[in-house]
Structure formats: C-alpha cells, structure tokens
C-alpha positions, 0 to 999 in steps of 0.5 A, a space after each residue: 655507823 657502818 664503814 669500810 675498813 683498811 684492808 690489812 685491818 680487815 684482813 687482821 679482823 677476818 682472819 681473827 674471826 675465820 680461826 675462831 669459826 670452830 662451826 660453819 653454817 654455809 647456806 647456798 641460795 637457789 640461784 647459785 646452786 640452779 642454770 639460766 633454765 632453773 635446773 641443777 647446776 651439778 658443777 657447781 654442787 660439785 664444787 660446793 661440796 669439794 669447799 665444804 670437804 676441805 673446811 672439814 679438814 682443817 678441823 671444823 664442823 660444818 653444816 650446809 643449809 641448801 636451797 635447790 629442791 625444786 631446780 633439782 625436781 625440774 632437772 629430775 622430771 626434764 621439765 621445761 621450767 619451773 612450775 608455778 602452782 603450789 601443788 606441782 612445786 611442792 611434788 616437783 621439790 619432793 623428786 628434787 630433794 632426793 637428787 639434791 642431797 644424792 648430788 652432795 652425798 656422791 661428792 662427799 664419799 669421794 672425800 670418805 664421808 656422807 651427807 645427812 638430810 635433815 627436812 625442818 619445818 618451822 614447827 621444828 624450832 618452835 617447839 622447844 623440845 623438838 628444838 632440843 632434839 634438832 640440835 642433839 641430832 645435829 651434834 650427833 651428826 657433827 661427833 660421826 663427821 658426817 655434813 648435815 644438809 638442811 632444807 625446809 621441808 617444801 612438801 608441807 611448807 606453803 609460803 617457802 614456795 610461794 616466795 622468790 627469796 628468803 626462807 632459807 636465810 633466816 632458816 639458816 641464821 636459826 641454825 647458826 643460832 641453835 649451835 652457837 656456830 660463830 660463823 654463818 656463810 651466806 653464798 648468793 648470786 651477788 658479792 655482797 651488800 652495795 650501797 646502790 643498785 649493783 646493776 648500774 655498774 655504779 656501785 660500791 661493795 661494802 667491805 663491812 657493816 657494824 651495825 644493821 641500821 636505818 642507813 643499811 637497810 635503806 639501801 634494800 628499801 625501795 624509795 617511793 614504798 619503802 618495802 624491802 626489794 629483793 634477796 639482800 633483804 632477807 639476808 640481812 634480816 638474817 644478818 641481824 638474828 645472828 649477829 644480835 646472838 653474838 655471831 658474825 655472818 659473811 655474805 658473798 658469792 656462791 658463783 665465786 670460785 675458792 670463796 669459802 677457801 678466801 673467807 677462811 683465809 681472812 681475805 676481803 670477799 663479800 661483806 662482813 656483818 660483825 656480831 654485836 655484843 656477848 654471845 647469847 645461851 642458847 636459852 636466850 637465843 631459842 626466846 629471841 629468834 626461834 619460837 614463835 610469839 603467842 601474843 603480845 603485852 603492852 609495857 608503860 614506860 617504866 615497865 620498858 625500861 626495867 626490861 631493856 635497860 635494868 635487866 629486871 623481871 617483868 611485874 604485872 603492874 607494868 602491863 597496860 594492855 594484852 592481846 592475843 590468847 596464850 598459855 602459861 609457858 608461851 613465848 609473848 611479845 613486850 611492846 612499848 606504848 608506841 607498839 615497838 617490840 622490845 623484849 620477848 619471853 616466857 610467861 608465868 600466866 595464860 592470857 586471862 589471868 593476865 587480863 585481870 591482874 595487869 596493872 597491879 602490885 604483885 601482892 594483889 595477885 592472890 586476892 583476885 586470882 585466889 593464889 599467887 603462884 609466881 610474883 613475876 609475869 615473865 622472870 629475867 632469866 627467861 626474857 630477852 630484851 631486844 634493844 640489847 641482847 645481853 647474855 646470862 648464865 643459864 640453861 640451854 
C-alpha cells in the first residue's frame, strides 16, 4: 500500500525521522548541480554547501555524494558542450572533479572546515576489506568534522558515463548503507515521485511511499515496454536498498531553496520512502546490496522456505542446480525454481564441489568430497534473505 498521509502526521513523522538522522548522506544529481548548457552552476553549489554547513551545526554528520565532474570539466575547458565519447568525457570528468570539489571546499573554509575527495569505484565496495577501509576513512573523516564529498570515479568507470542517469543513486544508497546513516537526501531536478507524468501539468506529488511496490514502480515504467524510463527509476532502486536495510530516504528537489533546512524541519517537501523493518548489521548490508554476486543456486521450494521465512542455514541437499564458477567466500545468489532471487550469501564451498554434493544430506558430503568441512552451504549468519531483510547480531 502506498499513501499520502495528513499533513500534521506527516509533519509528526518526518520530524521524528529528521531528529533521529544523527548521519545524513545528501546525494546531488547532475542536473541540479549544471545550467541549461551543462556547465557548473556555482550558485547553486554555493548553496548546497551553505545547507550542508548549517546541518553540521546542529550536530550531525553529513556526507555529500555528488555528481558534476563532467559539467565542471565542460565549464573548466569553455567547451561548447558536453561531449560525447568516452574518451573525451572521462578527461573531461578528470579537469572537472578537481573544481568540483575546489568549489565545495572554497564554501565550506568560509564556515571553518573542509571538503575531502574521496573517488570509489565499484570495486571499492565489493571487496570486503577495501569496503572496511571506506567506511574507517570516512568515520575518520566524520571525528576531524570534515564533509566527505564522494563521486564515482569517471577516469576509470565505463558505464557512469555512457548513461544519462543513475549511478550515483545507488552509489549513494551504498553509502548510506556502509554507515547505517538513517537518512539519505536524494536532491533531483524534480520535487519528488508523481503518480503521472509531472509534465502534464496533471500530476500529483506523493507525499509518501511505504512500501516499493508493483503499483510504485509502474509509474517509472513505460506502458507498451515496460522498461524503467527516466532518473526516478533509479531513485527508487535506490529507495528500495536503503529502505530494505532499515533506512529511510527523502527525495526532493535540489533547485528548491532551504530544501535541506525543510526536510530537517519535518516539513512536507519531496517524497518520503519510509524504511521497512529492522535496520540491518552492517555485515548484512555489505551481503545484500554492496558485493557483487559470483553466481547463482537454484533452491527447491522448501529449501526457499527455511531461508526466507525459517531463518535457517542453507544445506546442500536444497540445491537443485548451479551456475556460474566461484570460490569458497564468494557472495552467491539463491534463487527459487522459478529464477526469483531470494536470498544472497557467503558460501562454504567453490562452485565445483557444489556441483557434486548438491542435492545430498550434509552426511554424505565426506564420502564424495573426501572431508566435510562444513555442514552448511551458506550459514545464516552469513546470508541475507531478500523477501524479508531481518537484522541479526553480528559483525560488521
């Protein structure tokens, strides 16, 4: 179900949520931060930063996921636009990224502190130690009161480029997940989510959404394809990561002035995603949504079941069929008969021994492979069930 609320419980709600945010991750797309002819808009930067400041001065952390290298390189170098192969784009986004966070940094001396540029690839979040390491640095960061400014790094990443929208939205729900931030501000070039096409002049905003559903995310769905159209699809992919970890996320307009002001107001700007359930350990959250699957195991129903639902290990003899090649310590995907991912996790066992003892009772596994060394495939405490992202102790 997805609804607008009342105003004044809206406005009881967000507040709520607003003075719980000790940690902000506010992400700035491209458009907001760039003019009609795709260069740097410094005012608005200027701005942005000037928010940014004042939100540290009620004393939270905050933490900048920014887009606008490339209109920065195309102010940087007066060219007459941005260009459009991948070799010029990505030197383009390398002159940019060094004004870009000049621009931030030069704001944010004005108010006794600094911008740090921190360049991630996706790499960076995959792996689980490099993934650590980000998240002490930017910790680190957060104790020296400094504003982490983070972008993908353009000189070495392909697709970011290639494509009009997206990245950086789930870069920054991957943020907000790697430092259990409770809230993530998605400033657009819209005010939020409509339930039509905002252009018709016909439109209503949707003050709130609780739950990503079927219903949600047909209205970013074009009818006759059914392909996602459009920056607000990757927004709420975004939306669905963070909320499905336990945090909530606000999407609104970076064009807006004082939106950051409103939203810690707990007044009714953009829309609200609400989060869904407990919020995950870190642990979980770096299985779920940050490293990237090696491949994939298809479960039988009741093997589906004890995951999901049961919160139960996963045992070879639930395995039907593999794919892919993987090493003991990879993360897998667990899918149902019908190839729905439900689940991912850390396995026990590299892709060929799986192949020879799925299907059979966990005390058959020494006579085949010669030793048992573990009697699970995946163990719960390092699995996470998609359909019902639960929190466990453990680890981060």
């Amino acid at each position: 179900m997805t609804a607008s609320i009342p105003h004044a419980e809206t406005d009881l709600l967000r507040q709520e949520i607003a003075t719980s945010a000790h940690t902000l991750v506010v992400k700035v797309g491209t458009r907001v931060l760039t003019q009609a002819d795709g260069t740097l808009h410094q005012e608005r930067i200027d701005l942005l930063a000037d928010e940014l400041n004042a939100i540290r001065q009620t004393g939270r952390r905050v933490v900048l996921v920014s887009s606008g290298a490339v209109g920065a390189g195309v102010s940087q170098l007066g060219l007459p636009g941005r260009p459009r192969d991948l070799a010029r784009l990505q030197a383009v986004a390398a002159v940019g990224q060094t004004r870009l966070i000049e621009a931030y940094d030069r704001t944010f001396r004005k108010h006794g502190t600094h911008a740090a540029q921190v360049l991630l690839t996706a790499d960076d979040l995959d792996h689980r130690t490099r993934y650590l390491n980000v998240r002490n640095t930017l910790l680190t960061l957060l104790e020296f009161g400094v504003v982490p400014v983070i972008n993908e790094n353009d000189t070495v990443a392909v697709d970011e480029l290639m494509a009009t929208f997206g990245d950086n939205d789930r870069l920054a729900a991957m943020i907000t997940n790697l430092l259990r931030a409770p809230l993530l501000v998605i400033l657009s070039d819209v005010e939020g989510l409509y339930d039509g096409d905002p252009r018709s002049g016909q439109a209503s905003l949707i003050h709130t959404v609780r739950q990503i559903d079927e219903r949600i995310l047909s209205l970013v769905r074009d009818q006759r394809t059914g392909l996602s159209k459009g920056g607000m699809a990757s927004k709420l992919e975004a939306a669905r990561i963070t909320t499905a970890s336990g945090e909530n996320v606000i999407i609104a307009s970076g064009r807006r002035p004082g939106v950051l002001a409103d939203i810690l107001a707990g007044r009714q700007v953009g829309t609200l995603v609400l989060a869904q359930g407990k919020s995950l350990t870190p642990r979980k959250r770096w299985i779920g949504y940050s490293a990237q699957p090696c491949g994939s195991l298809l479960l039988d129903a009741g093997a589906v079941r004890a995951v999901t639902r049961q919160g139960r290990s996963l045992l070879a003899i639930g395995i039907t069929a593999i794919s892919g090649e993987f090493r003991k310590g990879d993360i897998v995907r667990l899918c149902s008969a019908g190839g729905r991912e439900v689940a991912r996790g850390l396995t026990n066992y590299a892709s060929a021994e799986l192949q020879k003892i799925r299907g059979l009772k966990s005390d058959q596994i020494e006579e085949v492979l010669g030793h048992r060394p573990y009697e699970e495939v995946i163990h719960c405490d390092n699995l996470l069930a998609l359909d019902q992202a639960e929190a466990h102790d453990g680890r981060a």
